[in-house]
N, C-alpha and C positions, 0 to 999 in steps of 0.2 A: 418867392418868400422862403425862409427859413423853414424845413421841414416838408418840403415838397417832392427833394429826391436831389438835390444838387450835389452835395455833399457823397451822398447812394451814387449816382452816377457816376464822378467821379474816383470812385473806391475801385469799383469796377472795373473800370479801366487802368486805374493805376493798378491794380493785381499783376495786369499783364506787363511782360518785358519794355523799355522803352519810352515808356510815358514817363514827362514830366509834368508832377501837379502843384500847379500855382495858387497859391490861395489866398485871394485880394483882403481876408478878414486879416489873416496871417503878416500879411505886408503893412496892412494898416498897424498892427502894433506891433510889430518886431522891427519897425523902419520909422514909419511917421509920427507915430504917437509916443513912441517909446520913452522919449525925454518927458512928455506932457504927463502920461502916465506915472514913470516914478519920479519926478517934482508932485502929485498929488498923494504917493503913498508918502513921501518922506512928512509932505504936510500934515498928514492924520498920523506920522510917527511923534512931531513933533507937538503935539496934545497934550503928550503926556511929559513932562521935564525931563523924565528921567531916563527914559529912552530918546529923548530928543539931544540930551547933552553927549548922551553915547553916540548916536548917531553923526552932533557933529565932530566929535573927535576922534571918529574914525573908529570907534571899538566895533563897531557894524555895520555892514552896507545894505545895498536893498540892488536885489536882479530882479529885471523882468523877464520871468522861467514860460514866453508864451510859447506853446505849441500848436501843431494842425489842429489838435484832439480838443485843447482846451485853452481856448480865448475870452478866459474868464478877466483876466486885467482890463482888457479890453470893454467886458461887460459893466466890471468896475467904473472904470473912468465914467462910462457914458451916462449911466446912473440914471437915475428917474426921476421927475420932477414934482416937485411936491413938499412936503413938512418934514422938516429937517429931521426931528424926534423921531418920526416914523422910516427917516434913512433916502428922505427925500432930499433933490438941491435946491436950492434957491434959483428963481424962473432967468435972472442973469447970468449963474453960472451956467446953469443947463442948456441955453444957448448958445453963451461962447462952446462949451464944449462940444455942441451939434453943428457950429461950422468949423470946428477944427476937424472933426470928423468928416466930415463935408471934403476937404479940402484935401483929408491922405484920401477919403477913397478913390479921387480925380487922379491924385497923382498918382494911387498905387494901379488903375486899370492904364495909364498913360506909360506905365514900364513894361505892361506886358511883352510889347517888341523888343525890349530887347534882352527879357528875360528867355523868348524863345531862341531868339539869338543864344545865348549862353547854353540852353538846355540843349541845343545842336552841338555845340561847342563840345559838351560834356557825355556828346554819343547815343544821347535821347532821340527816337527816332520821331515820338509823338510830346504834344503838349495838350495841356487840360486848363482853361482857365478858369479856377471853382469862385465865380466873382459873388460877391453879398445881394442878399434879397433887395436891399435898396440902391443897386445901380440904378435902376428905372427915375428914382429922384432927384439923379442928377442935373439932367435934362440940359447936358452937353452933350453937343452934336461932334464936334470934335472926339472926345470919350467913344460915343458907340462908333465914329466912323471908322477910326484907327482900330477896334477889336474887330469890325467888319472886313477891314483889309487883310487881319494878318490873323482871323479865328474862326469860325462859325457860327452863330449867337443864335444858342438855343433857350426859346422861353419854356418853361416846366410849368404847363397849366395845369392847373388845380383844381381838383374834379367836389361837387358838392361835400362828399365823404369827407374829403380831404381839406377844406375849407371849415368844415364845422367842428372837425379834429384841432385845428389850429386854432380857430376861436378857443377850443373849449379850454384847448391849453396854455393858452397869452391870458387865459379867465384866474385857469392853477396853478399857472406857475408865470407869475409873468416876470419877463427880463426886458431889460431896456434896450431898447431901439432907435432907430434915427426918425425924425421927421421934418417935412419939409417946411419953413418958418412958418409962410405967410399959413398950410394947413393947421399948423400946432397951434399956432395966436387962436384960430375960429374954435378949432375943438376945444381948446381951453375955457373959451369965454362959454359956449355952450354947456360946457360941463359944470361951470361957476355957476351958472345961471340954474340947471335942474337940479342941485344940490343946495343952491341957497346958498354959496360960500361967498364971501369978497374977493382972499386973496389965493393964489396959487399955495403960498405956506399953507395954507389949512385942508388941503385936498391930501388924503391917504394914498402916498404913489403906486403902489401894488393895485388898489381900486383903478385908480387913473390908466396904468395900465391895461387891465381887461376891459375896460370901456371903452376905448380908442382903438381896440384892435379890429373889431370888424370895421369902422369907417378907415382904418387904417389900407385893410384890406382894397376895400370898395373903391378907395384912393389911387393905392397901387395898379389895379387891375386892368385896368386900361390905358395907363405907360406901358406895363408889362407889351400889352397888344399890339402897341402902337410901334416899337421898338420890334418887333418881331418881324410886323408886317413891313417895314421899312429898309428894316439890315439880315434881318435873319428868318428862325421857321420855329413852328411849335410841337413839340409833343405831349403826352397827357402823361400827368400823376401816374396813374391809373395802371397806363403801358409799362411803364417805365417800372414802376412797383415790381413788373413779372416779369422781370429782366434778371436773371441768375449769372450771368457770365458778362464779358465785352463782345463775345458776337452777338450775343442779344440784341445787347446795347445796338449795335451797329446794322442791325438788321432795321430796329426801330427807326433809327435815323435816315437808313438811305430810304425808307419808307415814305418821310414825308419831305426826302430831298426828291423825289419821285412825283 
């Protein structure tokens, strides 16, 4: 999940000489979404007339400035669902947009091979592939097989502390997320039902957010496992936290290659 050490891990290692870091959020919107994304800024430019007449005759354009550090376009797009007034989308949009999403993060872990290819190319001795907390969603066997053959697939288990850290936080600050159909249809209806609402428009999506996020969790947590014990190995939050360096790092890992 987001906030567990992924992101830390890799920092680490890229410090040092040689590492190339790959990064599947990065790829999802600087490659796959990129056109989807700003066709939706240009759409809320064109709201207003008067920036939209600029917009189509050229007097302005619109870049998508995403970086490692900030994949907030990306946050954008995917957006929350819920009451429009409160900055929520309507339950069709928010779908289409969760398998568009869906569909760069398959293709952006399915470049990995030959991104590492390139990173050899360009003198990198090592690669890092910092993939998104919801690969586990995918639940393509193809996806983890191909990272299995040509990476090491480490899961970042997440220790009590660090689980109630993350609730506490998807509660204060929450940001949109992927989820997987047939899950979001049931938490939805559940949450219509203990709130007494009819329709998805009338759910507060910030609220929606920090409610969903421990079953979110509870969801995730055992793909996370499954995928581990299958293709790959685990280490802890926890460990990993008290990791100052990449020999650290690497001390932890051949630990529990061990």
């Amino acid at each position: 999940m987001s906030g567990v050490g992924k992101t830390h891990l890799s920092k680490l290692l890229s410090n040092e000489d040689k590492w190339f870091h790959y990064s599947g959020d990065y790829r999802i919107g600087a490659e796959y979404l990129n056109q989807a994304i700003l066709d939706n800024i240009k759409h809320n430019i064109r709201q207003d007339d008067w920036l939209g007449d600029l917009l189509d005759n050229k007097s302005i354009s619109v870049e998508n400035h995403i970086t490692f550090d900030n994949l907030s376009s990306v946050s954008a797009f995917l957006g929350k669902a819920g009451n429009p007034e409160q900055g929520g989308l309507p339950i069709d949009e928010f779908t289409r947009r969760q398998a568009l999403f869906q569909e760069a993060e398959i293709s952006a872990m399915l470049d990995v091979p030959q991104f590492i290819k390139k990173s050899t190319q360009q003198g990198f001795d090592h690669f890092i592939n910092d993939a998104g907390g919801s690969l586990c969603e995918l639940d393509d066997d193809k996806v983890y097989q191909t990272l299995a053959e040509h990476s090491l697939i480490l899961y970042i288990r997440a220790s009590k502390t660090n689980k109630s850290a993350l609730i506490e936080r998807a509660q204060t600050h929450p940001k949109p997320l992927y989820y997987q159909a047939d899950f979001l249809k049931a938490q939805l209806a559940t949450y219509l039902t203990e709130n007494n609402l009819t329709y998805v428009a009338q759910i507060n999506p910030d609220a929606f957010v920090g409610w969903i996020f421990p079953q979110l969790l509870a969801h995730r947590v055992p793909k996370y496992e499954a995928i581990a014990q299958k293709y790959g190995y685990t280490i802890d939050s926890e460990d990993l936290y008290q990791c100052k360096n990449a020999d650290e790092v690497f001390e932890l890992i051949y630990g529990v290659l061990d």
